[in-house]
N, C-alpha and C positions, 0 to 999 in steps of 0.2 A: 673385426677389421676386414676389410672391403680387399686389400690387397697383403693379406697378412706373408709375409717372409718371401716375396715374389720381387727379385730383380727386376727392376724397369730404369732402363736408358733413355733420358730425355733429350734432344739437343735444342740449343738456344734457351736453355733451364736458367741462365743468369736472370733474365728478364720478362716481364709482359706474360703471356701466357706460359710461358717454359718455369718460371721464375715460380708463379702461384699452384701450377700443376706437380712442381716439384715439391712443393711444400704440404700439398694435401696429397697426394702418393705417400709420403714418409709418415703423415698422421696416419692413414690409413693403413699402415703397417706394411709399404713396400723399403725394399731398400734401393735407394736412387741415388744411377748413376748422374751427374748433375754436370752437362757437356756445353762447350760454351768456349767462344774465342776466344773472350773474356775471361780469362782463368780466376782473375780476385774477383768480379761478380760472383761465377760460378761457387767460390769458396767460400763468399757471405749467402749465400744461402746455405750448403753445408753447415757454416757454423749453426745456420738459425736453425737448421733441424736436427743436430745432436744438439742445439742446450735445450732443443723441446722433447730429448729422448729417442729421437728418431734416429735411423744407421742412413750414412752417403757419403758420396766419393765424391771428387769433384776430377775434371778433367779437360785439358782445354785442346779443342779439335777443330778445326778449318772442314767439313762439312763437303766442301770440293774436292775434297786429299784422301782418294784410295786409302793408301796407308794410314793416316791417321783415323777413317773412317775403323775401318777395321783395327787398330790398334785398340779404338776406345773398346770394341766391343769384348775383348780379350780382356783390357783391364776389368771391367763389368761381372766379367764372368771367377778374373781371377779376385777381385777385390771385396766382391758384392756376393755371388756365387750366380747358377744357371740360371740366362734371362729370360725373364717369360711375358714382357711389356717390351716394346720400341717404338718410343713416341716421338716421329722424326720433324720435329717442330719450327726448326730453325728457318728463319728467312727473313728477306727482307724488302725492304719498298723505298727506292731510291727519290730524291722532291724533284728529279727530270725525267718521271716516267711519266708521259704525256699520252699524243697521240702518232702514230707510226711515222707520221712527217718530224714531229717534234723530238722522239726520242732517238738517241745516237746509236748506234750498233755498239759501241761501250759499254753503254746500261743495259741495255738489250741482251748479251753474251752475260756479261757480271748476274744479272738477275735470273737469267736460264741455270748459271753453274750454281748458284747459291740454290734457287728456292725448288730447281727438277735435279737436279745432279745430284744435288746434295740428302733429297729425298731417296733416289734412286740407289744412292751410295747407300744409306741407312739402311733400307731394303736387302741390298746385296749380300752384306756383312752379318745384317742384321735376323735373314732366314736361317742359317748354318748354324748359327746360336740359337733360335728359338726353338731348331730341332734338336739339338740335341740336349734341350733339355724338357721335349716332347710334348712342345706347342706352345702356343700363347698367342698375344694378340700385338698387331703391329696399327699404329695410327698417324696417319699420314695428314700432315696440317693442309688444310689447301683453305678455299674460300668459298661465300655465297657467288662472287664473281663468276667463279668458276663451273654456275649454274645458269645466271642472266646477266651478266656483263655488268658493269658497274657506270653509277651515276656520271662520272668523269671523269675524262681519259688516264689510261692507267694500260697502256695495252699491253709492258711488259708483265708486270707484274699478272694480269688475266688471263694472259695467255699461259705463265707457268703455276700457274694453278689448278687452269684446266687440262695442262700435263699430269699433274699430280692427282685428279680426280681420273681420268683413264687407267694411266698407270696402276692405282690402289685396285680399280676395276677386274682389271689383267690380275695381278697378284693374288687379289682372293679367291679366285677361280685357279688358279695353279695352283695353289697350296691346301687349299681345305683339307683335301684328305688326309693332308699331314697336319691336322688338328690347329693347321696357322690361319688364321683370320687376318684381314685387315678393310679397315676401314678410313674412310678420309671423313675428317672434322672440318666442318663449312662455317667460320664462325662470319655472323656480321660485323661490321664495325664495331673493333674494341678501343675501349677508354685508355690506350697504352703511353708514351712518351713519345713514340712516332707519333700513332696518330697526330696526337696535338702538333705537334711540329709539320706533318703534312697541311693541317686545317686548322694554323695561327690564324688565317686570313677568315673574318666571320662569315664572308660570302662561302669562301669555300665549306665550312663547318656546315653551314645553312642548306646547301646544296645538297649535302650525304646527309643531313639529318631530316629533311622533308619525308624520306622517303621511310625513317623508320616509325614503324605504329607506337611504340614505348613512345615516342618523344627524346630518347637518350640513347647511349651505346654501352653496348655490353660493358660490363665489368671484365678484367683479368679473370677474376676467384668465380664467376659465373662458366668460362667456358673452361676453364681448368674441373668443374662440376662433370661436364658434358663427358673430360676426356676421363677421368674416373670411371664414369660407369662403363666407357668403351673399353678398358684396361681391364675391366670386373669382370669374374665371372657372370657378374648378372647379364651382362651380355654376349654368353655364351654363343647364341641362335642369328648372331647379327654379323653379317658377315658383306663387306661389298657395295657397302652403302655409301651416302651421301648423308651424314650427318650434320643436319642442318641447324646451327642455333643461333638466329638470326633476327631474333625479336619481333618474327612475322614479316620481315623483310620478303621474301620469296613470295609471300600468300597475297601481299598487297602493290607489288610491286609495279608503279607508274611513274612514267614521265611529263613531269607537269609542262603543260604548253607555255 
C-alpha cells in the first residue's frame, strides 16, 4: 500500500476530485481526514471507506476560517494520528466569473477567500503538523489555467490559481530542508457536477473541448491517480512543480481563429 498508516487531510473530500482522492488514499492504506462544508457529503464517503475497510474521520470546515482551518488539523492528528499528506483541494468556480468588466468584486473577493486563502490557510496550519510529525508532503489544487490562461473568461477563478501555483512555489523552497515538500496539481478540465453546470450550454462545452487532444475531460478517479503518487513516497525527489495533468492541453494549446 502506497500510503500505508500515513494521515492525509483532504479538503473539499465530499466531492469531484476531493471525493475520489479520498477514496483511493483510504485504499491505499492512508487514514483520511475527509474535510468538507458539506459535513453529510463529507460523512458518505467516510461511510464508503470503512465498509471498504478503510479508517477516516469526517469534518466539516469553512476553508476561509483560521480557526476552523486549524481546528481540522488538530482533529487529524488527534483522530487519525501525525499528518504526513495535506491535500488543500477545496475551491470553487462561480457561473458569473467572466471577464474583469463582467465579474463583480463580490465574486472576485468570495473566490480569492475560497480558492487562495483557503489554500494558504491549509498551508499555515498545515506545516506545524507536518513537522512534527517529521515531514511529508503538501498538494496544493490549482490549475492548467494557471499556466496559459484559459479558453473563456474565467479571470477570477485564473487569477487564484495562479496564486496558488506561486505560493506552492515560495513553500517548497522554504521548507524542504524540513523534509516538507509541496507541490501544485494542474488538472485540466474535469468531468465534475460543476463542470457540467458551467458548460450545460453546447457552445460553451464545445469551446473548452476543442482545445483538448483526448477529445474528453479528465475523469474525477484520473486526477485523484495524479494526487496519489504526489502524496507517495514515490515522489519523494519532486518538490515545486507544476504538476500538469491535462490530457496534452498545455503541449497543443491554440486559439482557433
Amino acid at each position: 500500500m502506497r500510503l500505508k498508516d500515513k494521515t492525509c487531510v483532504i479538503t473539499g473530500g465530499a466531492s469531484g476530485i476531493g471525493r475520489e482522492s479520498s477514496l483511493l488514499f483510504a485504499k491505499e492504506g492512508g487514514r483520511v481526514l475527509v474535510a468538507d462544508r458539506n459535513i453529510e457529503g463529507a460523512e458518505s464517503v467516510v461511510s464508503e471507506i470503512r465498509d471498504a475497510g478503510g479508517t477516516a474521520h469526517a469534518f466539516a470546515v469553512d476553508v476561509t476560517r483560521a480557526n476552523e482551518v486549524s481546528a481540522m488539523m488538530e482533529a487529524a492528528e488527534k483522530e487519525l494520528g501525525p499528518v504526513r499528506v495535506v491535500f488543500n483541494n477545496a475551491g470553487i468556480f462561480p457561473l458569473d466569473d467572466g471577464t474583469p468588466e463582467d465579474t463583480s468584486e463580490e465574486t472576485w473577493d468570495l473566490v480569492m477567500q475560497i480558492n487562495l486563502k483557503g489554500v494558504f490557510l491549509g498551508c499555515k496550519y498545515g506545516v506545524p503538523a507536518l513537522r512534527r510529525a517529521g515531514g511529508g508532503s503538501i498538494i496544493n489544487t490549482a490549475s492548467f489555467v494557471a499556466v496559459m490562461g484559459a479558453a473563456a473568461a474565467q479571470v477570477a477563478y485564473t487569477a487564484s490559481k495562479g496564486g496558488v501555483l506561486a505560493m506552492t512555489r515560495e513553500i517548497s523552497a522554504i521548507y524542504a530542508r524540513e523534509n516538507i515538500r509541496a507541490n501544485a496539481l494542474c488538472p485540466g478540465p474535469v468531468q465534475t457536477p460543476l463542470l457540467a453546470e458551467l458548460i450545460a450550454d453546447p457552445a460553451a462545452r464545445a469551446r473548452r473541448l476543442v482545445h483538448v487532444p483526448y477529445g474528453r475531460f479528465a475523469e474525477a478517479k484520473e486526477i485523484a491517480q495524479a494526487a496519489l503518487f504526489l502524496a507517495s513516497d514515490e515522489s519523494s525527489y519532486i518538490n515545486g512543480t507544476s504538476f500538469l495533468v491535462d490530457g496534452g492541453i498545455s503541449a497543443t494549446y491554440i486559439t482557433p481563429e
